[in-house]
C-alpha positions as CSV (number, residue, x, y, z in Angstrom):
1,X,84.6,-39.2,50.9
2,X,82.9,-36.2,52.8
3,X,82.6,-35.0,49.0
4,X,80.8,-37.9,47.4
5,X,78.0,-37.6,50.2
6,X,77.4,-34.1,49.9
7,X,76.9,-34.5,45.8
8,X,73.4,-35.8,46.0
9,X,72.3,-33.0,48.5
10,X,73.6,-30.0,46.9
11,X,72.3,-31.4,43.4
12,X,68.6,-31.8,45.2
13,X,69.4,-28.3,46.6
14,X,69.9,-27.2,43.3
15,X,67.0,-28.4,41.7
16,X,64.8,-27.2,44.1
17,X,65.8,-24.1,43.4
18,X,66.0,-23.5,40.0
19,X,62.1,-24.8,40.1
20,X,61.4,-22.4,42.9
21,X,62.7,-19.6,40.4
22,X,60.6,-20.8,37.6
23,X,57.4,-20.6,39.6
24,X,58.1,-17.2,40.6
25,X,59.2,-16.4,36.3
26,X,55.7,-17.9,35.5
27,X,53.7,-16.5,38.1
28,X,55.1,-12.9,37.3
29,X,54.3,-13.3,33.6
30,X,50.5,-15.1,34.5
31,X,50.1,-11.8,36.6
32,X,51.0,-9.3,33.6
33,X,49.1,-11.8,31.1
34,X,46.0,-11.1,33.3
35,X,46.4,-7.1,33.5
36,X,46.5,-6.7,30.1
37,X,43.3,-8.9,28.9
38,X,41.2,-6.8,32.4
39,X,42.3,-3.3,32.6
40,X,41.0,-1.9,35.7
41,X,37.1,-0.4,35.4
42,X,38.5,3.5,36.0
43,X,40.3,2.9,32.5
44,X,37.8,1.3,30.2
45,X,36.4,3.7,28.1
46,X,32.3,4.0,27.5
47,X,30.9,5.5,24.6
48,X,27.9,7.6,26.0
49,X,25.1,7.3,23.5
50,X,23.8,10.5,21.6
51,X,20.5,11.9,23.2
52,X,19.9,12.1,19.3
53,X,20.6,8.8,18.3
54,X,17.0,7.5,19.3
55,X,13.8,8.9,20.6
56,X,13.0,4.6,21.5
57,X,12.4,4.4,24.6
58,X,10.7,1.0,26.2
59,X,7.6,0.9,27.7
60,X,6.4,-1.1,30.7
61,X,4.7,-4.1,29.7
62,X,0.9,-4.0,31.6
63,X,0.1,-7.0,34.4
64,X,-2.7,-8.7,32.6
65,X,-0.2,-8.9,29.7
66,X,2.1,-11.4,32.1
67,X,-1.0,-13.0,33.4
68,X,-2.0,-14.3,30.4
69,X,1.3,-15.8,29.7
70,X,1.0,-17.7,33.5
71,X,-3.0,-18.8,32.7
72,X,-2.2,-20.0,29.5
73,X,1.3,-21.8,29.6
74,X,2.7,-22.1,25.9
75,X,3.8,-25.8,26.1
76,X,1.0,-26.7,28.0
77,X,-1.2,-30.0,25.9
78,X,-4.2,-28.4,27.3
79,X,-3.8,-24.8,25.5
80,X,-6.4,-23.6,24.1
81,X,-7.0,-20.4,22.1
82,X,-7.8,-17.5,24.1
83,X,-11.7,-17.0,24.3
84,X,-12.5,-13.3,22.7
85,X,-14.6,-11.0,24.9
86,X,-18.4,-10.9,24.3
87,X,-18.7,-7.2,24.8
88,X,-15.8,-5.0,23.2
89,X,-15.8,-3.0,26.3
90,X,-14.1,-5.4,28.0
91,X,-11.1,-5.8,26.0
92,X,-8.2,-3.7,27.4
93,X,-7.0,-1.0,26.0
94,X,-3.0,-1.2,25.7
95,X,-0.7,1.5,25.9
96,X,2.3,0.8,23.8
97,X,1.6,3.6,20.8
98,X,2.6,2.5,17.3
99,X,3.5,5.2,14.8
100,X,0.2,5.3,12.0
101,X,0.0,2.9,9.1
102,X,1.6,3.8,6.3
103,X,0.1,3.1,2.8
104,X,1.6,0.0,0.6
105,X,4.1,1.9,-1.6
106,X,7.4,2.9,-2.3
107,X,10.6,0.6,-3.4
108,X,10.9,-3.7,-3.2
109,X,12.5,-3.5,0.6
110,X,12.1,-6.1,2.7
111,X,12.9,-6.0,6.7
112,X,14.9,-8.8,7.5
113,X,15.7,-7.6,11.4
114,X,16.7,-5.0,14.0
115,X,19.0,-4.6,16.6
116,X,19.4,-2.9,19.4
117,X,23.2,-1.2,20.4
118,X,22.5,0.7,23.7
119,X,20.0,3.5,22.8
120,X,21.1,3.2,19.3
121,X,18.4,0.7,17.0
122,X,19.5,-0.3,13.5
123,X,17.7,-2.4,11.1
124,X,18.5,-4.5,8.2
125,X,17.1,-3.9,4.7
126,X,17.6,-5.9,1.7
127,X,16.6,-4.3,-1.4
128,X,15.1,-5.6,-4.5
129,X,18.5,-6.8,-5.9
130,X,19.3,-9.2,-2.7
131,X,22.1,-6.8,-1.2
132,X,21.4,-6.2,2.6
133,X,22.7,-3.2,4.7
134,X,22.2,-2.4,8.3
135,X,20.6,1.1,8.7
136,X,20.0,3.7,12.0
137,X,17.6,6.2,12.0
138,X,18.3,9.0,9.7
139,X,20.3,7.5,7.5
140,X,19.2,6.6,3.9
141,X,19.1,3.6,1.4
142,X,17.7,4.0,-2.3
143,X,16.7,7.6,-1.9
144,X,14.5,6.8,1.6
145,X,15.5,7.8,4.7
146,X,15.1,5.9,7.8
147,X,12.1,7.9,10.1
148,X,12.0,5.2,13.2
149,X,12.7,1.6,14.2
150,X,11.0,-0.7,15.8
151,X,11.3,-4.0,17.7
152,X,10.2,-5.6,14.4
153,X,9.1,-2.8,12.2
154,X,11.0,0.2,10.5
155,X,9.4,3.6,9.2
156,X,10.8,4.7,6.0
157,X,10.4,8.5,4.6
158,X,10.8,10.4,1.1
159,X,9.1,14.1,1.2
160,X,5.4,13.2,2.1
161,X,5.8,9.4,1.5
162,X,5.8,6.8,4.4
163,X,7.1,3.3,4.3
164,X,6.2,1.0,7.2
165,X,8.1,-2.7,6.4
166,X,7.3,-5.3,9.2
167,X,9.3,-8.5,9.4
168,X,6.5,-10.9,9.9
169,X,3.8,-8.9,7.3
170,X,0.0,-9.4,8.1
């Protein structure tokens, strides 16, 4: 009789158990899951970009350059265009250099973007037969060699020849 009352409770007892162990099984493998997707930051591995990978460096953006975004919202319904100055001393000078214009010439490339990988730009040329190919400075496509890049504009070089291809053209 003592045996047939005891049943339930060792079966319970049991149970519990066994789920107790499975939580633990589950936890353990959650916790190695999780160490292998985030290794700690001392072992992650940064490439340090080349010094000569790219002379880019960014410049500063001026404050009346920010000012005239706040004065003139873009979305606002009452933007206007901006009024140009009477006297051209008064326009500001800016000091983001651009490399010189180059003279229309050279191959049927077409700039269709850049990118930017740390200190390391590319670009992406497509050439006259619709192929595209993603480019860094120095290296060369259809016998021109990539001189500089751009946030939307890529310098292109064969001896004395420059190239200058802009994705939105003038």
């Amino acid at each position: 009789m003592m045996r047939a009352q005891l049943m339930p409770f060792v079966g319970s007892a049991l149970l519990l158990a066994t789920t107790f162990a499975a939580a633990i099984a589950f936890a353990a493998q959650l916790k190695a899951t999780k160490e292998r997707q985030e290794p700690d930051v001392e072992q992650q591995v940064v490439p340090k970009a080349s010094a000569a990978a790219s002379p880019y460096q960014p410049t500063m953006r001026s404050d009346a350059y920010f000012n005239a975004i706040f004065e003139r919202p873009l979305f606002s319904p009452t933007r206007r265009p901006d009024k140009p100055a009477a006297n051209p001393q008064e326009i500001p000078e800016t000091t983001e250099a651009s490399p010189p214009e180059a003279p229309e010439l050279g191959p049927d490339f077409r700039l269709l973007g850049t990118a930017t990988f740390g200190d390391a730009r590319t670009a992406l040329l497509a050439a006259a037969d619709g192929m595209s190919t993603w480019v860094g400075d120095g290296q060369s496509m259809e016998g021109w060699t990539v001189k500089e890049i751009g946030n939307d504009w890529v310098l292109l070089g064969r001896d004395a020849e420059r190239l200058r291809l802009e994705i939105y053209p003038k």
